[in-house]
C-alpha positions, -999 to +999 in steps of 0.1 A: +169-430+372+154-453+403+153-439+432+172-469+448+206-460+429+206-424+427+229-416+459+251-441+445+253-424+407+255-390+427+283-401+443+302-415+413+294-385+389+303-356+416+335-374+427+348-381+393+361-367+361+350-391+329+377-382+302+361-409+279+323-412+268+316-436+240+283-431+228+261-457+207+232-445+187+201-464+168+173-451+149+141-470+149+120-447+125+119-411+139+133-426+174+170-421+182+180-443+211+215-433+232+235-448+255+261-428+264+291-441+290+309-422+309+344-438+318+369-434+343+398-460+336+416-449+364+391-452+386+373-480+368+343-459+369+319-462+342+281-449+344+257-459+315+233-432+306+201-444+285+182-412+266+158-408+233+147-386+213+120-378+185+143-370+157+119-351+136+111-325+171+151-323+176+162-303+144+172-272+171+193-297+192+208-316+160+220-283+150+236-272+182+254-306+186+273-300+150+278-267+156+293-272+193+307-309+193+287-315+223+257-330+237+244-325+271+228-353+294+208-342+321+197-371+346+163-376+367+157-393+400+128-415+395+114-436+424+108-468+419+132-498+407+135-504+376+149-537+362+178-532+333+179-559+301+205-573+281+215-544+263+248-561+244+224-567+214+215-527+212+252-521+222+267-546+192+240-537+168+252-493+174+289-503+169+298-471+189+283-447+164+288-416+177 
């Protein structure tokens, strides 16, 4: 995560509760791509969170998401800004796998 919106997520995540969290999935070869969002519709909160993953290295996590019908997301601070694109391709293309 930049540096120049971390405060601002920080404040979000720690002040809210996020009772719904679509999350869209694609799999480019061995890479699964994830965008998980994190919604408050009472707040209108919503936080987009980006991760991947090398499927063939993730048996172990795989697994553990079956088994506990849950995946965690950690998130870094990065500095630096970083520019988002148009993700409503990726978005439409994932359907809201989950």
């Amino acid at each position: 995560m930049p540096d120049n919106v971390a405060d601002k997520f920080r404040a979000a995540y720690t002040a809210g509760e996020f009772p719904e969290h679509p999350v869209y999935r694609e799999t480019v070869v061995n890479a699964v791509f994830l965008i998980t969002e994190l919604q408050n519709p009472g707040t209108r909160t919503e936080i987009a969170v980006a991760a991947h993953y090398d499927a063939e290295r993730a048996e172990g996590m795989g697994r553990s998401v079956v088994a506990e019908s849950v995946i965690n997301t950690y998130a870094r601070i990065r500095v630096g800004l970083v520019r988002p694109r148009d993700l409503s391709a990726v978005l439409r293309r994932g359907g809201g796998k989950k």
